[in-house]
C-alpha positions as CSV (number, residue, x, y, z in Angstrom):
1,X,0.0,0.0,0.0
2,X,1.1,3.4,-1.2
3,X,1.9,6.0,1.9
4,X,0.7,9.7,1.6
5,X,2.0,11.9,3.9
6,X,-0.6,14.8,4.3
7,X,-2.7,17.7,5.8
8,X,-6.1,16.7,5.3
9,X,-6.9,20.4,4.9
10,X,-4.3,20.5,2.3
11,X,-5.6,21.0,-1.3
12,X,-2.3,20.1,-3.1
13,X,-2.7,17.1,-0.4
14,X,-6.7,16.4,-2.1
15,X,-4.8,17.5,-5.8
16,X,-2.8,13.9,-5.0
17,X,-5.4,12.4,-3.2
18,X,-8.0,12.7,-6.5
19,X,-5.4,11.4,-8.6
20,X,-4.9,8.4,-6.4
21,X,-8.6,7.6,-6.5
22,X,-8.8,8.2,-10.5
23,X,-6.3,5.2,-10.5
24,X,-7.8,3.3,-8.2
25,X,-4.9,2.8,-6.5
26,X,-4.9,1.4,-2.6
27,X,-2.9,3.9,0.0
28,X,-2.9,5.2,3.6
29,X,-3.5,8.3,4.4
30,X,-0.7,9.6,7.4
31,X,-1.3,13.2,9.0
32,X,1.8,15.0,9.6
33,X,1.9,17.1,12.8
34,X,2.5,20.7,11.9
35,X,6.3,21.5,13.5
36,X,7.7,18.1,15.0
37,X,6.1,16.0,12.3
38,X,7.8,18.1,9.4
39,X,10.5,17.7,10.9
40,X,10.5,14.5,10.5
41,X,9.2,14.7,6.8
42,X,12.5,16.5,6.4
43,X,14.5,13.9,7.3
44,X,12.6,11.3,5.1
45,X,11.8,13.7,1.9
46,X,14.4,16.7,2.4
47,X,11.6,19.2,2.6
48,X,9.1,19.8,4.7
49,X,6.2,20.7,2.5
50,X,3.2,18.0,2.1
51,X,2.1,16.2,0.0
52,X,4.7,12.9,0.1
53,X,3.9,9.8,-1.4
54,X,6.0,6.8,-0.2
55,X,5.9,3.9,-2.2
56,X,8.1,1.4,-0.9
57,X,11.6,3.0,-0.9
58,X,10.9,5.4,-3.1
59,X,9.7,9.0,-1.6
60,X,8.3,11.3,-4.3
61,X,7.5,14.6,-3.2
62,X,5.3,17.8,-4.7
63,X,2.2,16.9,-6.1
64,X,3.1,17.5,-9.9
65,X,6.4,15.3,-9.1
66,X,3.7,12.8,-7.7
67,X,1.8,12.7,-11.1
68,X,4.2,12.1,-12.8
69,X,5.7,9.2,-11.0
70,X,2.2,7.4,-10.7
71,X,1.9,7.5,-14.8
72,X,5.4,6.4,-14.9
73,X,4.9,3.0,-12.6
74,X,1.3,2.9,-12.5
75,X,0.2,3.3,-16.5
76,X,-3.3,2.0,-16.2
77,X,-6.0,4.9,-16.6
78,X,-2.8,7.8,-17.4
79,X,-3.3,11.5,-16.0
80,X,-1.6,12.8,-19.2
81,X,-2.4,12.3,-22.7
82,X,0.1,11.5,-25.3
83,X,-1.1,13.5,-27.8
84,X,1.4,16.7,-27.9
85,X,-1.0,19.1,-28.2
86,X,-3.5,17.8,-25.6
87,X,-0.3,17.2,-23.6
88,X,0.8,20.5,-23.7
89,X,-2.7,21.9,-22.5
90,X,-2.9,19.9,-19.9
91,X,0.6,20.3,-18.4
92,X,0.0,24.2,-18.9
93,X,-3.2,23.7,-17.2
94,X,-2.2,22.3,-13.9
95,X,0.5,24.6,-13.6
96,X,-1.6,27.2,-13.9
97,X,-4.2,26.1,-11.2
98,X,-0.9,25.2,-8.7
99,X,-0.1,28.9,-8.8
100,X,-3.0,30.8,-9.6
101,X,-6.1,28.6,-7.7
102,X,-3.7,26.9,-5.0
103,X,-1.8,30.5,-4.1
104,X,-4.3,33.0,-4.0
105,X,-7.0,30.3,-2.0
106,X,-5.3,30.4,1.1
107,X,-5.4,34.1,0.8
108,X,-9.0,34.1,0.7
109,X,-9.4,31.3,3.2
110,X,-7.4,33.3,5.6
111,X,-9.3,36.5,5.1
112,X,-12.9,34.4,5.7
113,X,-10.9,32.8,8.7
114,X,-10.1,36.1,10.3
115,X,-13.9,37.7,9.7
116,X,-15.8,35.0,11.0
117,X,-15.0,33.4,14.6
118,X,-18.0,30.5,13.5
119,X,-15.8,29.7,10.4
120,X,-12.5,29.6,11.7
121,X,-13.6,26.7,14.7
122,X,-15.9,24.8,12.3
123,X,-12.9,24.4,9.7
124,X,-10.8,23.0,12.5
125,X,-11.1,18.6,11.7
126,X,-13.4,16.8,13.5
127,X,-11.6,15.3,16.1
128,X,-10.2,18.5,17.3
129,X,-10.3,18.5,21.5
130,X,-13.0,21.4,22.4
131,X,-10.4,23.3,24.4
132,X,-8.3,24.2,21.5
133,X,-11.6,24.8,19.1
134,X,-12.3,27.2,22.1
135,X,-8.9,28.7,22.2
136,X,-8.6,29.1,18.1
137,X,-11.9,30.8,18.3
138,X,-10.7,33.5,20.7
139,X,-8.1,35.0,18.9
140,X,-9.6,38.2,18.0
141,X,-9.9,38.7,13.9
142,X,-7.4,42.1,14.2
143,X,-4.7,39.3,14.8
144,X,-5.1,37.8,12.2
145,X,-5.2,40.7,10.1
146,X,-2.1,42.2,11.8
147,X,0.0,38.3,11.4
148,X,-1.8,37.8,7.8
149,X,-0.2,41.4,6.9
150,X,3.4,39.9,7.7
151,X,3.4,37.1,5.4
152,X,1.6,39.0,2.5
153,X,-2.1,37.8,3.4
154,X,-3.7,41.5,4.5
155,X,-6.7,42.4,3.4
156,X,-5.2,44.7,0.1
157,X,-3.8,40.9,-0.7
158,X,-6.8,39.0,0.1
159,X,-9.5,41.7,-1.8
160,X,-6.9,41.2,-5.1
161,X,-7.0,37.5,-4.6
162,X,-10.5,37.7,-4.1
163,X,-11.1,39.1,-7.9
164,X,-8.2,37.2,-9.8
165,X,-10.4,33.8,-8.1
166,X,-13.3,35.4,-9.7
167,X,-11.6,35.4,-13.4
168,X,-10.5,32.2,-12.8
169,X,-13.6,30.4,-11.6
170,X,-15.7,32.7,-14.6
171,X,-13.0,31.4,-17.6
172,X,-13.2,28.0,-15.8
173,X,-17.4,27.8,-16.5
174,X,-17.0,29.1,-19.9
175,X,-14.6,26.5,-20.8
176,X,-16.8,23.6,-19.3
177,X,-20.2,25.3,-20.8
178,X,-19.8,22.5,-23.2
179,X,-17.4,20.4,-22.5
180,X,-16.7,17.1,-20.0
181,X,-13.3,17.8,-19.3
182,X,-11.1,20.6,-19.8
183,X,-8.7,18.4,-22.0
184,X,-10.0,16.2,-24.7
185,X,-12.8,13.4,-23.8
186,X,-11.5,12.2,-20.6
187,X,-10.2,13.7,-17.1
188,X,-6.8,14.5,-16.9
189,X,-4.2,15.7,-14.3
190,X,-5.6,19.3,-15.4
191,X,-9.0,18.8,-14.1
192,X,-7.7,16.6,-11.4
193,X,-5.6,19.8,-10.2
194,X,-8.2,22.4,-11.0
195,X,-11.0,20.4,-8.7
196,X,-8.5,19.6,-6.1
197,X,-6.9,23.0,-5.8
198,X,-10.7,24.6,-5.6
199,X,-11.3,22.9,-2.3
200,X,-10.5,25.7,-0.2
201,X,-12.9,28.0,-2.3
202,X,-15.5,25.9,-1.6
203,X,-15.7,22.3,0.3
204,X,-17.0,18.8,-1.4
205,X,-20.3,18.4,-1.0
206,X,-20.2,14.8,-0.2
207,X,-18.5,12.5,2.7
208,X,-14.8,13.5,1.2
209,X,-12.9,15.2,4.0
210,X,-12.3,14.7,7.6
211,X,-14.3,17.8,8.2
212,X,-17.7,18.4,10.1
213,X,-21.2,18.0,8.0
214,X,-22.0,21.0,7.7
215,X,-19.1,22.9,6.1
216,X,-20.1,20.3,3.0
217,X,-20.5,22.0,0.0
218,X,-20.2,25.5,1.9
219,X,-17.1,27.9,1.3
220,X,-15.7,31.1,0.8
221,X,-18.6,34.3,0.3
222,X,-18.7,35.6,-2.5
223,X,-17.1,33.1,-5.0
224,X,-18.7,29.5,-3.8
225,X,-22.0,31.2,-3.5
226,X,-22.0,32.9,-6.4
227,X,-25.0,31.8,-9.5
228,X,-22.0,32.8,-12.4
229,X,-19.9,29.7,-11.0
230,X,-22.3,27.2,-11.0
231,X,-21.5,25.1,-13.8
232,X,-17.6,25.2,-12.4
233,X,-18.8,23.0,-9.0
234,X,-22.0,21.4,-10.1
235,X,-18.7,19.7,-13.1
236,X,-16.5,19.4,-10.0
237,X,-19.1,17.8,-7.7
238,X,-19.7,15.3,-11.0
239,X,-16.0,14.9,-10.9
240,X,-15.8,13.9,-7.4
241,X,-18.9,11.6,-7.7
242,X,-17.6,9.7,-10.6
243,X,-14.2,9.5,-9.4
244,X,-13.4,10.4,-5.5
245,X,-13.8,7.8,-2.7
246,X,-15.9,8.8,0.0
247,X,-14.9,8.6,4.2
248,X,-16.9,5.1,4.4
249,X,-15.6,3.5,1.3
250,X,-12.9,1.6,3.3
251,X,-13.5,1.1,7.0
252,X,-9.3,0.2,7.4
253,X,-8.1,3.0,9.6
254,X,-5.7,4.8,7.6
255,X,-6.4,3.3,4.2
256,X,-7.9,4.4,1.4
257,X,-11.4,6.5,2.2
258,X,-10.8,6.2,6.0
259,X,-9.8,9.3,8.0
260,X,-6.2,9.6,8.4
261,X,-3.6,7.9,11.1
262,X,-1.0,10.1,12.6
263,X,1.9,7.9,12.7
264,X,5.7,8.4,13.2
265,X,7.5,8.6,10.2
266,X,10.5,6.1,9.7
């Protein structure tokens, strides 16, 4: 069984996780503590970012990287086409959405975060111990504007992000007005990347995350709630339903579907 070192909050994390589910490919899902835990990762990958995939000996980090590798040793059902030009698109594609949708939607998560006390406990996973739900919850939002302005995430940041999420998600519907998939007849790591790297803008609707009921299918104001997007999640909430497994598909803890173990990393 595959290894995937993770933050289930992490979209580049549910980027790899979709594409591991496309392939229908067996793995265990392995949280890694935030400080201590990456150090760790560090010491296994050489960085500390997630997501890692371990398969065997092998440790393949970066979730492009990870694509890559599971079309090089796992051909069945491949994430990019052969044909050049289709290629091409979809390479250009998913770079895209890792910069553009994966960048600027933790800006606009973190401005939503530090407006709305409710938001910022109910995004914390389910398992979290009350006292700390309680003690995120009482940092005052000014906080977090004032720590959000010293890593470039202030509001001037988060309004911009805000409207270049808009183009994106409006050129996204128009390109999937007619269309299955944004490259050719069948999905690709494009819309695999596009679809994962949304999930901060708005949540799955279905049993996908380790994440209370009702932030399904909720999200960010103002772009997941908007009528002009519709056809962008109504295909992504096809895309999940065709091809991402749910919480309850495997009841292994750790495995595929299940929420994930924290383990020590070797």
């Amino acid at each position: 069984m595959l290894d995937l070192y993770q933050f289930e909050l992490s979209h580049y994390s549910e980027k790899v996780r979709l594409l591991l589910d496309y392939k229908g490919l067996p793995y265990r899902k392995i949280e890694v503590t935030p400080g201590v835990g990456q150090v760790e990762l560090f010491r296994m990958s050489g960085q500390r970012q997630v997501p890692v995939l371990k398969d065997g000996n092998r440790v393949i980090a970066d979730s492009t990287a990870i694509a890559k590798y599971l079309d090089k040793q796992y051909p069945d059902r491949p994430l990019i086409p052969v044909d050049p030009k289709q290629k091409g698109l979809c390479l250009l594609i998913e770079a895209w959405a890792d910069e553009s949708i994966g960048f600027k939607s933790r800006k606009v998560l973190f401005g939503a975060l530090s407006q709305n006390q409710n938001f910022r406990t109910s995004i914390l996973p389910s398992n979290t111990p009350d006292a700390l739900k309680t003690l995120v919850g009482a940092v005052p939002g000014e906080v977090l504007n004032l720590l959000g302005l010293g890593v470039g995430y202030g509001p001037d940041a988060v309004q911009s992000a805000t409207e270049d999420l808009q183009q994106d998600l409006e050129s996204l519907s128009l390109l999937l007005l007619e269309s299955p998939y944004l490259v050719g007849d069948y999905p690709t790591l494009a819309d695999f990347a596009v679809a994962g790297l949304s999930m901060l803008i708005k949540f799955p609707s279905g049993p996908y995350l380790d994440l209370p009921e009702t932030l399904r299918g909720k999200g960010i104001p103002g772009l997941a709630d908007r009528s002009a997007y519709e056809t962008f999640f109504n295909w992504r909430d096809r895309l999940y339903a065709d091809y991402r497994k749910p919480l309850s598909a495997n009841t292994t803890a750790g495995a595929t579907g299940s929420t994930p173990t924290s383990i020590e990393i070797d």
